[in-house]
Every structure is written in C-alpha cells, then in structure tokens.
N, C-alpha and C positions, 0 to 999 in steps of 0.2 A: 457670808461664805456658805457654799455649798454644805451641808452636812455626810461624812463620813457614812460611807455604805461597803458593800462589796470586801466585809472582814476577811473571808478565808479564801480570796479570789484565786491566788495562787495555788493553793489547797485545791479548789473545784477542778480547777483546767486537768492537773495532777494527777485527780482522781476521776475525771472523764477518759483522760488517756489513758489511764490504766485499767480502764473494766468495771471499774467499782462502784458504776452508776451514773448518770447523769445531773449531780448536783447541779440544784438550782439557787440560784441567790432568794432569799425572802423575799424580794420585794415583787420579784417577779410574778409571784402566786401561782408558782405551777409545783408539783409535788412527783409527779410522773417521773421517774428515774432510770427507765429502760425502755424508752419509747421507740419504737419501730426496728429497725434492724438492728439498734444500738443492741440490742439484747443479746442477740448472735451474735455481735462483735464482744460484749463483755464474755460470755460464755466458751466464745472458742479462746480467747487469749487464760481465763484462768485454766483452763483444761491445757493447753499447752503448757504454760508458765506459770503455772501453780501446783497443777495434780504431775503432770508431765514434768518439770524440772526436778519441783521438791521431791520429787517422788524418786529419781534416778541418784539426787543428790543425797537422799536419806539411803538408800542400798550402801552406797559406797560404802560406807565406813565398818558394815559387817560383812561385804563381800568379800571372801578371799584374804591371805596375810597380808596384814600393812604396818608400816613402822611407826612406832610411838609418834613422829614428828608431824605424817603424814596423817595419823587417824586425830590428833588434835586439831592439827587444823582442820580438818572436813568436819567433826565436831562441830567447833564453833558455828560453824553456816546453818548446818542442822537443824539445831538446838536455837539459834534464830527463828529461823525459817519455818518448821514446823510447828513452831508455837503461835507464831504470827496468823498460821491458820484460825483460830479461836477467833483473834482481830475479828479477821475477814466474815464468819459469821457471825459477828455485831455488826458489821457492817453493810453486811447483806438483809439480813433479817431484822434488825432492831434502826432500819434504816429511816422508817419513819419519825419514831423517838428523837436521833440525833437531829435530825430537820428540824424537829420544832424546837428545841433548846435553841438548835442558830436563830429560826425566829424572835424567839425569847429573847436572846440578847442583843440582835441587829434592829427588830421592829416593835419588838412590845416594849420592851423596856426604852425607848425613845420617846415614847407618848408623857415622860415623866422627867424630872429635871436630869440635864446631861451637859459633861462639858467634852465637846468636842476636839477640844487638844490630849486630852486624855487620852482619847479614842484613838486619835489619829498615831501618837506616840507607841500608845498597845498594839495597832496594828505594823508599826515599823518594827518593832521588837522582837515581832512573831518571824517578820520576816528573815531578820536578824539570823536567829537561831536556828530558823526552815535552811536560811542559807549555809549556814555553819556547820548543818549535820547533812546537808546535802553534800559537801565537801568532804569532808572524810569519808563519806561514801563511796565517793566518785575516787581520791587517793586509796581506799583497801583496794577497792574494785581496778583500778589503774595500774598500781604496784605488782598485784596478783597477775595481771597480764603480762607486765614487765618482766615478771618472773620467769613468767612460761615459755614468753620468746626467748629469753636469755638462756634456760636451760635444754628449750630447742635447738637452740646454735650450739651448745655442747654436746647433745648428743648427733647432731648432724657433726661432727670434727669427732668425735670417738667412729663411728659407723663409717663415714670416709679412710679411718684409719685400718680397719677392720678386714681380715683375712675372709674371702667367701665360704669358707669351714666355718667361721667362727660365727654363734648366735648374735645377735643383735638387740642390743637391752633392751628393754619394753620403753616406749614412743609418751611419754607422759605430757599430761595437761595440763594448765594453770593452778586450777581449783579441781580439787580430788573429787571426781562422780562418775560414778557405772554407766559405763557407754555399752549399751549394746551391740553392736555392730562394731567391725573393723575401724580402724581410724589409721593406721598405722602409715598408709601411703600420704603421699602432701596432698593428692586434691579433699580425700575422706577427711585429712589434719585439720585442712584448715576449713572448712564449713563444720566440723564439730568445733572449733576454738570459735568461729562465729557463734554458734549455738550458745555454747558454752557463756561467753561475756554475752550476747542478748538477755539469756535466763538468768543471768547475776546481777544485771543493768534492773531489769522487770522487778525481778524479787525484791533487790534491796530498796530501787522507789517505792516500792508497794509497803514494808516497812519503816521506812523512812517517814513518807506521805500519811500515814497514819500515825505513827506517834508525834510529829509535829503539830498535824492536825488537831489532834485534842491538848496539847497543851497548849495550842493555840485560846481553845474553845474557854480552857481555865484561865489563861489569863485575862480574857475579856471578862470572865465573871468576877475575879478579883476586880479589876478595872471598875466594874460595877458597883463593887461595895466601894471603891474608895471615889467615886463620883456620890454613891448617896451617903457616905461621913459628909463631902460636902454640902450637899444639900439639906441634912439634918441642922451641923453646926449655923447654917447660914437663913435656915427657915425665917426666923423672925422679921432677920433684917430687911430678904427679901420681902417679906410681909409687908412692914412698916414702905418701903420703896414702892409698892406695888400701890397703896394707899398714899402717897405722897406724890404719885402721876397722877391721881383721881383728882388730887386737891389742886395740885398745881393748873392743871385745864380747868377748873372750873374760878380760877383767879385768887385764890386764898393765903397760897404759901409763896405767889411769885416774889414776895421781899423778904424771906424767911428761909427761904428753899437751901440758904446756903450756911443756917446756925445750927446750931450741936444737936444733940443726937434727942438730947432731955428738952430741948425748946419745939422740935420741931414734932416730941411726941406731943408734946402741949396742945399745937395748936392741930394735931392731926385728932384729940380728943375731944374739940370742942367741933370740929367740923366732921365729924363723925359720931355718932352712937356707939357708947360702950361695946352694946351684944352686934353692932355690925363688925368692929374693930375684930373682937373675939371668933364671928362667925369666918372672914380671911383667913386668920390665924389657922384656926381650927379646919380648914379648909387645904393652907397649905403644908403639916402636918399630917394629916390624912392619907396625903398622896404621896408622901416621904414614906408611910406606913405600909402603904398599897403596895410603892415601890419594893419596900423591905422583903413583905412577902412572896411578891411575886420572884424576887429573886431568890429566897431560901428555895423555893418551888422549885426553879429550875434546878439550884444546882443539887437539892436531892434526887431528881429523875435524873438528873447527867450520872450521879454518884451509882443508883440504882441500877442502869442503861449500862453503863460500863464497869461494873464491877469487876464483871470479871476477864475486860481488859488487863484492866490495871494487876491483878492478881499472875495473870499470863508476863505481864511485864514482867514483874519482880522475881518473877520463876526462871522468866529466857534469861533475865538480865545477871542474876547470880548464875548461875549454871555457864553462863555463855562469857563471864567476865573471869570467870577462875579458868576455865579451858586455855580463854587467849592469851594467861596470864603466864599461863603454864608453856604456851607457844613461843612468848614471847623472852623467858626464861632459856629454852632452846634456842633461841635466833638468837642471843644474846652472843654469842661466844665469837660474831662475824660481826662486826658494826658495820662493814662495808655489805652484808648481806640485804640485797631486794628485797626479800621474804620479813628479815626485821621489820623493816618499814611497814610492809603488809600487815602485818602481825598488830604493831603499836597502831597503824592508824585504826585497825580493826576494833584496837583496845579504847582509843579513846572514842571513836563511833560510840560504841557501848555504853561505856560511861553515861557520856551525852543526851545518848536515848532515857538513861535514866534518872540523869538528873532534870530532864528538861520540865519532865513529866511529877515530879519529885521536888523541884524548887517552888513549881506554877502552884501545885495543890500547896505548899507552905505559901503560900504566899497570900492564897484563897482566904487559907484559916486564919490569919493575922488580921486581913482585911476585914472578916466576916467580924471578927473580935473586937476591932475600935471603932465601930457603931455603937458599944455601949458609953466608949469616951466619948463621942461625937453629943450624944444624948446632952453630955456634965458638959457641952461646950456650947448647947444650943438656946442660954439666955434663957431659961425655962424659969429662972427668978422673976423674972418678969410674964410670965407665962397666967394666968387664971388657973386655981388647982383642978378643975378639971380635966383642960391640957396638959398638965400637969401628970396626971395618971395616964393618957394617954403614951406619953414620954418613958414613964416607969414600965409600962406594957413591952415597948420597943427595946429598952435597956435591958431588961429581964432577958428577953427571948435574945439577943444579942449573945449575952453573957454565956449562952450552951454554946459548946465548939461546936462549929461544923467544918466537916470532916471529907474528903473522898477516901474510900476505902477499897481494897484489896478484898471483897470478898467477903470484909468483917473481919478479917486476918488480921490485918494491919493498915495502919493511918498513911496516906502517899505524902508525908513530907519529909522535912531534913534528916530525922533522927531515922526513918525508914531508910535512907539514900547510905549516911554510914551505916547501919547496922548489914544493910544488902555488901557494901564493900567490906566490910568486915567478915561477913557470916564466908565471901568470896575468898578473905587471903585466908581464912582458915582451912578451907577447900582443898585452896593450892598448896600449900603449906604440907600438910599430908600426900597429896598428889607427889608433891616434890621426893617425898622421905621415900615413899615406896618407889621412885623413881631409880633414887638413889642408891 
C-alpha cells in the first residue's frame, strides 16, 4: 500500500484560503509561503478581516451605553478574537519553525520504523474533531444570524406599527459591533449584515483552523511515541526475523523456518557469528534510539514555537468560557430563545477549543511515558549487557515527563482542562452575585 502522506491537508487548503500562507506539504520541498501576488492577497484579507473587523468588533463593547446581555455577548467574540491575534503572529513569523516540525513528523521520522495504520487512524481522528469544532462554529455563527433576521422582522412589525411623530428604535444587528456609517435603511442593512457574517465566517475559521491545526500536529507526535513503544518492544524479534530471511535464502533454516522461537535461535547461532548476530541487534536498537531522540527534538521546539500559543489559549479559553457562561445563564430564562442556542453552542465551541488542544498534549505525556515500559518489554534478557545499557540510557531519559507548556505557567493537559473550567465557574459564580 501506498504510504500515508499529506497529514494536515485539510488544515493547508484552510489556511491558504485564509491568508495565513501558502502551506506546502513536506514532500513537496518548497518552503516559499507567500509567493507572487499570494502576498497582497493574504495582506489585504488580514487588514480587512482581522485589523478591520476585529478592530470595529473590539469598539463595540465600550462604545456608548449597552445592556449587561448585549455587552456579554460582544465580550465573548472579543476576548476570542483578540487574543487569537498572538496565534497569528506565530504564525506569521515563527512560520518556518512550524514547517519543519510537519517535516519532522511527515518525512523525517518515516525513514525509521512506522506503522502505517496508526498513521492513517491519527489522521481520520484529526479530521474527526477539525470536523466537530467546525460545526459549532458554523451553528454560533448560524444561530447568531437567525437571530438577527428574527429580531429584524420585529422591529420591521413595531416600525410598521408606529405613528410618524413617533421615534423609531435603533435598527440592530446580529452580533454587537461599531458600525461606522448609517445602516439604518434596508439597502445600508443588508450589505453591513453581509459584512458582518463574512467577518464572523473569516474570524472564526481563522480560529478554528488553528487550534485544530496544532492539535492536530500533537496528535501525530503522540502517534509517534506509541509507533516507537512498538518498535522498541518488538526490536529483537524483528532482529532475529530480519536474520532468519538471510538464512532462509541462503538454504539453512528452509526445514526449521517453522519451530519455536529457542530452535530457531539455535540454528540462527550456528549459521551466524556471535558479534555478527549482536552487531543487527545493536543496529536495530540504535535507530529506535535515533528515532527516540529525534522525536523528543521536535516536540520540545513545537513546545518552545508555541508557548505562547498555548498560554493565549488558556487566557481566551478561561475569560471567554465564564462570559458565555454568564450569557448563557441569561438566555436561560426563554428555552424557546435563538440566542440560547447561540449562546450554548458558543459555549461548547469553547470548551472544545480547549479540550482539543488539552486531551492531545495529555495524551503526548502518557505516550512519551511508556517508552520506559516499552524498554521492560523489549526481551532485553536476552540482550548482550552492553545493549543492555544501551536500553537503560532510553529508559532513563523516557522516565522525565515531557511536557507542552503555557509559557512555563502551566502543563497543557487534563488537570490543566479542569482547573481552566473550574478557575471559569468561579468567575461566573461571582459575576452572577454581583449581577444579582
């Protein structure tokens, strides 16, 4: 079978359309990421839809008096959105870094033992979750429009209703942000409510497309570790196998090829040399070793690279999960309310964003962790003590956590996930009292 390529393909397209670069798959060998006009195309969409949106949608919420229900919800988009900026320069700038880590685990680490269903399995998984958090997306982002039409046809049936003396309430939009300009007639309405969902559609994939993105990134490195537990545990035997094709073609073991494990080392020792036997051995252990480190390598430069990703996460994710918490504590009182809807699916986006990025790095540290069991499981009784110490070298360095971290702040896995939703209901929790 073909071998598995083109990990974060969905991710690339994503993040071509979005401006963020012209990701190239590894194999390709191109590095160039803003080639020709592409550049002026990413430049003018983040200046519209990033400096330009975020920028009207960050006004809102201290322009002028607005009601507790109204400046929550704009909040929450905010407090996303502006934090997301940070992303974007890692993304922009530390763009070469994350390239070579996909290298790292698309083509360097392929040169070394791999099992391809693993691979294949991690890549549907990724998609899994890209697809799942694209979804509530697409429902806040949907709901929020629902919204708008719905309370536009109420205020078009009060205005219809309305005496020409009488003022005319203010013409409101979906999603709360500082329009400059009139909007108030239908044709002004409806090209800002285009505007408006364009710049929400943009932002949130650009959000989205990146935190899936790197958990993506984490999960193929865990994936990693737990292809070389198998390679570790499995060393010898592939050894002795590897040595049992030599023998077999050369006519030795064709009436033996199929006795137990202790007959067939028999006769693999007499048709072979001790320190040849040893030198295999010791050959394919080496590259289990190689592989070892080459992969701690990467993932402390991914760790390194996006630190302070990861730190921006857990900042929007707490701030931004107690607001919607608080939103959705208000929308609570109308089960039949659009906005509800809006509100929760908002809430579990959230969540999602942070657990995605939050399970992947636990999942990292566990993996990275039973490489030392792999060691106790790799027949190393049978091993030469020299290989032998080799082994204990592997176990040793195994046995240190490794970690992604927030900045040094804090570890990105489970106990991080509840402590964020915790450190959140205490938030709201007080939020609520002085509400009250």
């Amino acid at each position: 079978m073909v071998r598995p390529c083109r990990y974060f393909a969905i991710h690339f397209i994503l993040l071509r359309f979005l401006g963020l670069g012209w990701w190239h798959h590894p194999h390709e060998n191109k590095t160039r990421n803003y080639p020709g006009l592409y550049l002026y195309y990413s430049i003018l969409t983040q200046l519209v839809w990033v400096v330009g949106f975020v920028g009207l949608e960050t006004i809102d919420p201290f322009v002028g008096e607005k009601d507790m229900d109204r400046f929550m919800f704009s909040l929450s988009f905010v407090i996303t959105h502006d934090l997301t900026l940070i992303k974007l320069y890692i993304f922009y700038f530390r763009n070469e870094e994350i390239q070579d880590i996909v290298r790292t685990i698309e083509i360097d680490l392929y040169r070394y033992y791999q099992n391809d269903d693993k691979i294949r399995a991690t890549i549907r998984i990724s998609r899994i979750f890209t697809a799942a958090f694209l979804f509530f997306g697409w429902v806040t982002i949907g709901n929020a429009n629902i919204y708008g039409i719905v309370q536009d046809l109420r205020w078009k049936d009060i205005v219809k209703n309305l005496n020409e003396t009488t003022s005319k309430p203010l013409r409101t939009l979906p999603q709360p942000i500082f329009i400059p300009w009139p909007y108030q007639e239908d044709k002004h309405y409806i090209l800002t409510f285009i505007l408006e969902t364009m710049g929400l559609l943009w932002t949130g994939h650009i959000v989205m497309t990146i935190d899936t993105f790197i958990a993506s990134v984490i999960l193929h490195m865990s994936t990693q570790f737990a292809i070389l537990r198998e390679a570790i545990v499995t060393a010898y035997d592939r050894t002795m196998i590897t040595l049992s094709e030599g023998a077999l073609q050369s006519g030795v073991l064709c009436e033996n090829s199929n006795g137990n494990e202790e007959n067939n080392q028999i006769f693999l020792e007499s048709f072979y040399s001790k320190e040849h036997i040893e030198s295999v051995l010791e050959s394919t252990l080496l590259s289990c070793i190689r592989q070892h480190q080459l992969l701690i390598g990467c993932v402390e430069k991914f760790s390194k690279t996006y630190s302070y990703g990861f730190m921006t996460q857990l900042l929007s994710s707490m701030a931004g999960i107690c607001v919607v918490m608080v939103q959705v504590s208000q929308d609570a009182s109308s089960f039949k309310s659009v906005r509800l809807v809006t509100s929760l699916a908002f809430f579990f986006a959230m969540v999602i964003q942070l657990a995605i990025q939050c399970f992947t790095g636990n999942e990292l540290t566990i993996q990275a962790e039973r490489i030392a069991d792999a060691v106790m499981e790799s027949k190393w009784e049978k091993m030469p003590v020299r290989l032998r110490r080799l082994l204990l070298v592997t176990m040793m360095r195994a046995q240190r956590p490794l970690h992604l971290t927030a900045a040094g702040f804090a570890y990105i896995d489970n106990t991080c996930f509840l402590s964020i939703l915790k450190a959140a209901y205490s938030y709201y929790a007080v939020l609520s009292q002085k509400q009250g």
